[in-house]
N, C-alpha and C positions, 0 to 999 in steps of 0.2 A: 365654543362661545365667541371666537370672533367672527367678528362683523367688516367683509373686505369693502364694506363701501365707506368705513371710516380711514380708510389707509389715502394717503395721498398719492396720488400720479404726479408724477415727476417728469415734465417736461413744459418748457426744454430746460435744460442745464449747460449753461456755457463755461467756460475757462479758456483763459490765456496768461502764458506766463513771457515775461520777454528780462533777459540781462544784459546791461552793459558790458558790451565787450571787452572794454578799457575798465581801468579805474576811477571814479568821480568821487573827488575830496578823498583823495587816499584811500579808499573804501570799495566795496562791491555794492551797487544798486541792482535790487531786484524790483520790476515791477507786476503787479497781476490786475484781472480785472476777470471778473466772473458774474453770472447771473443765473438767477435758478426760478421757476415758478412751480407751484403746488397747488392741487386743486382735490378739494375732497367731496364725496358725494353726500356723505351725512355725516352730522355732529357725534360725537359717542357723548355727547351731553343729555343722557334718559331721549335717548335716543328713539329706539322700539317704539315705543309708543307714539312720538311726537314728531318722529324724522325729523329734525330738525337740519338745514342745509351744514355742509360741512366749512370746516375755518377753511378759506384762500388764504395764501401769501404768494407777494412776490418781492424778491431780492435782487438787486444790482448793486455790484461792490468794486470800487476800483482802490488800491492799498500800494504802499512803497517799502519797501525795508531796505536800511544803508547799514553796513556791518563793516568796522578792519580793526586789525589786529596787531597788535605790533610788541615787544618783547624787550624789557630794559636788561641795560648791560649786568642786572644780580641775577636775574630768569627769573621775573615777576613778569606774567603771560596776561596784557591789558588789552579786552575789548570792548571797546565802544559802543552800541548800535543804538539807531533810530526808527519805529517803526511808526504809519499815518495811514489813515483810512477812512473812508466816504463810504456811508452802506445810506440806500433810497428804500424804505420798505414799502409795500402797496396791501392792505389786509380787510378780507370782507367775509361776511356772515360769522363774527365773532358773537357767540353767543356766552362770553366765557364770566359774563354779568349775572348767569343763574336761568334758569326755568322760568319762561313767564318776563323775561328781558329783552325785548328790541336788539336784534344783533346791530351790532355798529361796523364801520367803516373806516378805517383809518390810513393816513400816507404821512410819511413821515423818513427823514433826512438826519440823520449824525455823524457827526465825525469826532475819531477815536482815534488815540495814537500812545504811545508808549516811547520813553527814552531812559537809558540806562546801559550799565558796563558788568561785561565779565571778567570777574575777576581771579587767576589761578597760580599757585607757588609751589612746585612739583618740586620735592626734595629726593635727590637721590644717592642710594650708598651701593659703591659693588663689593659685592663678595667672592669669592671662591669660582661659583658656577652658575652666580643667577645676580639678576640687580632688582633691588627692591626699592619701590619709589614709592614716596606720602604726599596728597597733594589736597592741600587746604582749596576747596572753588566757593566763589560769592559770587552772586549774582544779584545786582541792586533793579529794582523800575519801579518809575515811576509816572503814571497817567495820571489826565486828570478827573474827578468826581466823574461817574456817568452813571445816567438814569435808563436802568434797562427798558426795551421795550415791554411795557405791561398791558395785559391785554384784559387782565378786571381780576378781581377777587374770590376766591374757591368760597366754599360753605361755611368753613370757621372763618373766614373773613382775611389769609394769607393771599398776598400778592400772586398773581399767576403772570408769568415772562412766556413772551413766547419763546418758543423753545423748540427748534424741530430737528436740528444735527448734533445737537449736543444730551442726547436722552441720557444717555449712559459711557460714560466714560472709568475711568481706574485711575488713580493718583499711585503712581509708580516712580521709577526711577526715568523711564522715556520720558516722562512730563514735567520732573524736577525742577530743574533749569529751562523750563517754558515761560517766559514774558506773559503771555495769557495763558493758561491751562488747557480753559474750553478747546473741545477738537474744532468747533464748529464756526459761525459767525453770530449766530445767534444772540449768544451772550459773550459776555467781554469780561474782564478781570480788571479791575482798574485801584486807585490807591495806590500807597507807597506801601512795598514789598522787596523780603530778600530773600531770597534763595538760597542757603548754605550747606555745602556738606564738606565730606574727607573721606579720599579714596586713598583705596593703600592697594598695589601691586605688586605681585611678585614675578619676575621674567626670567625662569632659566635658560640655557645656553642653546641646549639640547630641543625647543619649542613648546616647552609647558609655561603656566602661567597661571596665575591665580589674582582675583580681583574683591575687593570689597568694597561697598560704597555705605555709607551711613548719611543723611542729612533729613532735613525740613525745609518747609516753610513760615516765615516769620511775617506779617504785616498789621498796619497801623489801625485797623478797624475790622471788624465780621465781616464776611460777605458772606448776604443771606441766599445772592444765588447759586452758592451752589449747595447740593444737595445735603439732605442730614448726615448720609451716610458717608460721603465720599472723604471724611478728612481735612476736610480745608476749610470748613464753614468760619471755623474760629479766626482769632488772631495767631494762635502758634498751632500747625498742622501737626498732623499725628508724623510718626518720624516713619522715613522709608531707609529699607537697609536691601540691599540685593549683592549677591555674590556669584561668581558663574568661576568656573575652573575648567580646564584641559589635561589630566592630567597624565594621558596616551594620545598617541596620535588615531583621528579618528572616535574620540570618545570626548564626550563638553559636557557639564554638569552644571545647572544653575539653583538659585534659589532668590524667592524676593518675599519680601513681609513688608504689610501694614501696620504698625504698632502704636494701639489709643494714646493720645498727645498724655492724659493724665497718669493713666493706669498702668500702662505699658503691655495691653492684653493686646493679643493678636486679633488685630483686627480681618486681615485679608495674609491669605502665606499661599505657597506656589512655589513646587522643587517639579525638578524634571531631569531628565537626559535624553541626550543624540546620540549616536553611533551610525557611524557611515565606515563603508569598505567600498572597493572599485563590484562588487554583489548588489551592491545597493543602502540600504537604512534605515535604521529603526527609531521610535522616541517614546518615552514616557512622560505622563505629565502627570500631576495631585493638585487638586485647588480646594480650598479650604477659604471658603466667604462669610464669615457672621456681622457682615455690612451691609448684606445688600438689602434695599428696599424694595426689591423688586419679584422677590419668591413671593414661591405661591403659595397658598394656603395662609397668610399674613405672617407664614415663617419668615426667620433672617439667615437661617443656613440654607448653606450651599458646600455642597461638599461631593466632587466628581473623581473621577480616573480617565484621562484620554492617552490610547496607546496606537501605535499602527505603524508601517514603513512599508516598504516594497524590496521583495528579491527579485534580481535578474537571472531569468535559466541562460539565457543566451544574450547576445550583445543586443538583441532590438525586441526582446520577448522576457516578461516579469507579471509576477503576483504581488498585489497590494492589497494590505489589511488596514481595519480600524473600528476601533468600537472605543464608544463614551459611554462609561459606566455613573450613574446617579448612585454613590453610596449613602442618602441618605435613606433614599427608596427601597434601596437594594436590587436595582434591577438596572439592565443593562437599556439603554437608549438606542443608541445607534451601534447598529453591526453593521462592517461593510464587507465582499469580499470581492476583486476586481482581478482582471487581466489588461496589463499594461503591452501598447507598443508603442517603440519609440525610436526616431531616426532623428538624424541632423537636423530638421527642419517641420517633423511633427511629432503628436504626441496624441495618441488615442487611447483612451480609458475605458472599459466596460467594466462597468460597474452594478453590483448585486445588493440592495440596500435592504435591510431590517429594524424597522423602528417599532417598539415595546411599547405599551400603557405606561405611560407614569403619572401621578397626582396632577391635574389640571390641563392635560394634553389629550388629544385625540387617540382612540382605540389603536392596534396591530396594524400596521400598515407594513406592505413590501412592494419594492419600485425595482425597475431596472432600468439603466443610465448611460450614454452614449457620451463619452463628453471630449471633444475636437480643440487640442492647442498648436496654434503654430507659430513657431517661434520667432518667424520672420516679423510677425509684428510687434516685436517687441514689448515693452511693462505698457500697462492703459495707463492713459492719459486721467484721469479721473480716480483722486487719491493723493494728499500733498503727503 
């Protein structure tokens, strides 16, 4: 059932990132400036029948962020930061007024900034063969009021933002301690907010280690932009706890949960393992989602199995597997099975794909795939 003339084309997309060599106000200045344009061919607004033209945008963003750091004589670990931003939107055939609405036109100019300090008290005791450290972290911002970009009102009559890189994101432990959440620029997180958790570590002699982190998010008012499911809509977030261990060399073990601010019912959970040898490596993963609003069938579970790794027969010649199992379906998703080579400076893939019927997806399909990395050029540019 999808329709690719509602997908936007993406170009061009620009980025640049530039730092201060030196130091400015005691601190690290980073500056960026990026620009993106989108262009869609038709509205997915009852679309079929009406083609309706699709929503344009275009974004130009220039931002600063000043961060340092510095450490009192008890080991009270104090940072400062500042962050400021200029976003220019340009937006045309917004139909998002309803069926039977004159699309509008709009341009429009904001600026958004954030200031506030991290703040950390790392306690630690040694034992015997290991040192185990507890470290209280707060993290304070605050911006001031802002009025997201709104581009008209849905059918019950709820606000619609635009919104095009921040669809879908996760409230995890990576975004804890984030000034703004959103991955995106779209929408902004603004209000006075804290951040807080307590991690506790344990670091033996020998290279094992074990970590736990527990916290939330606390602020002074709802924000209704972010989504129902995601956690954060309230004033106090559902709480994140994630723990990950080593407890061989060559073997990591993690685990992260979302757990309902009220209830304390699991909202989102996720364990797994690596294991790597000089043969190569393997992982498993579990995810378990009764948040998402995004399944199909107007369900809210989500619940998969992803496994796979690659063995090496010889120094430049390996087998790689993978398959994602949908357990609520019961059916396996993606099979993959491939042969790997790989030298100092490339890395070819052939690869044999099997992708299954599941509720809402397209029939049996099977592909084969050539896929060319070299490593000369280093990680892309595109991706903060």
């Amino acid at each position: 059932g999808d329709n690719e003339r509602t997908f936007p084309i993406v170009a061009p997309l620009i980025e640049s990132r530039w730092e201060a060599p030196q130091s400015i106000a005691g601190g690290r200045l980073r500056l960026r400036a990026s620009a993106v344009a989108l262009t869609r061919e038709q509205s997915p607004v009852n679309a079929p029948p009406l083609r309706l033209d699709g929503l344009d945008s275009r974004r130009a963003t220039a931002e600063a962020d000043w961060r340092t750091t510095f450490t009192t004589a008890g080991g009270l670990r104090i940072s400062p930061y500042v962050q400021g931003r200029i976003d220019a939107y340009s937006i045309d055939d917004n139909f998002a007024g309803g069926v039977g609405v004159a699309s509008r036109s709009d341009s429009m100019t904001r600026a958004l900034g954030v200031a506030g300090l991290d703040v950390s008290y790392p306690f630690f005791k040694r034992y015997n063969s290991f040192t185990a450290i507890v470290e209280p972290i707060v993290q304070l911002a605050a911006s001031p009021e802002l009025k997201q970009i709104e581009l008209g009102r849905n059918a019950i009559g709820d606000l619609v933002y635009l919104n095009e890189d921040a669809l879908t994101f996760e409230f995890d432990e990576t975004n804890l301690f984030r000034p703004n959440k959103f991955p995106g620029y779209d929408l902004y997180e603004d209000g006075l907010r804290a951040n807080v958790g307590l991690r506790g570590s344990i670091l033996w002699d020998d290279g094992r280690r074990a970590t736990l982190l527990v916290g939330r998010s606390l602020r002074d008012e709802r924000n209704e932009a972010f989504g129902a499911g995601s956690g954060l809509r309230g004033k106090a977030s559902d709480w994140i706890v994630a723990a990950s261990a080593e407890p061989l060399p060559g073997l990591s073990l993690f685990g992260r949960a979302r757990l309902d601010a009220d209830s304390l019912d699991v909202a989102r959970a996720e364990t797994g393992a690596n294991v790597s040898s000089k043969w190569g490596y393997g992982y498993v993963r579990y995810l378990r989602d009764r948040s998402n609003p995004n399944a199909l069938a107007g369900s809210t579970k989500v619940e998969n199995l992803d496994l796979g790794g690659e063995v090496y027969l010889t120094r430049n010649w390996g087998l790689s597997l993978y398959g994602n199992r949908d357990l609520q379906q019961d059916a396996w998703v993606i099979r993959d099975i491939g042969v790997v080579y790989r030298d100092d400076c490339t890395r070819v893939d052939f690869i044999y794909r099997k992708e299954d019927t599941i509720l809402g997806r397209l029939g049996p399909s099977e592909s084969f795939t050539i896929r060319l990395t070299l490593a000369t050029l280093g990680e892309p540019l595109y991706g903060n």
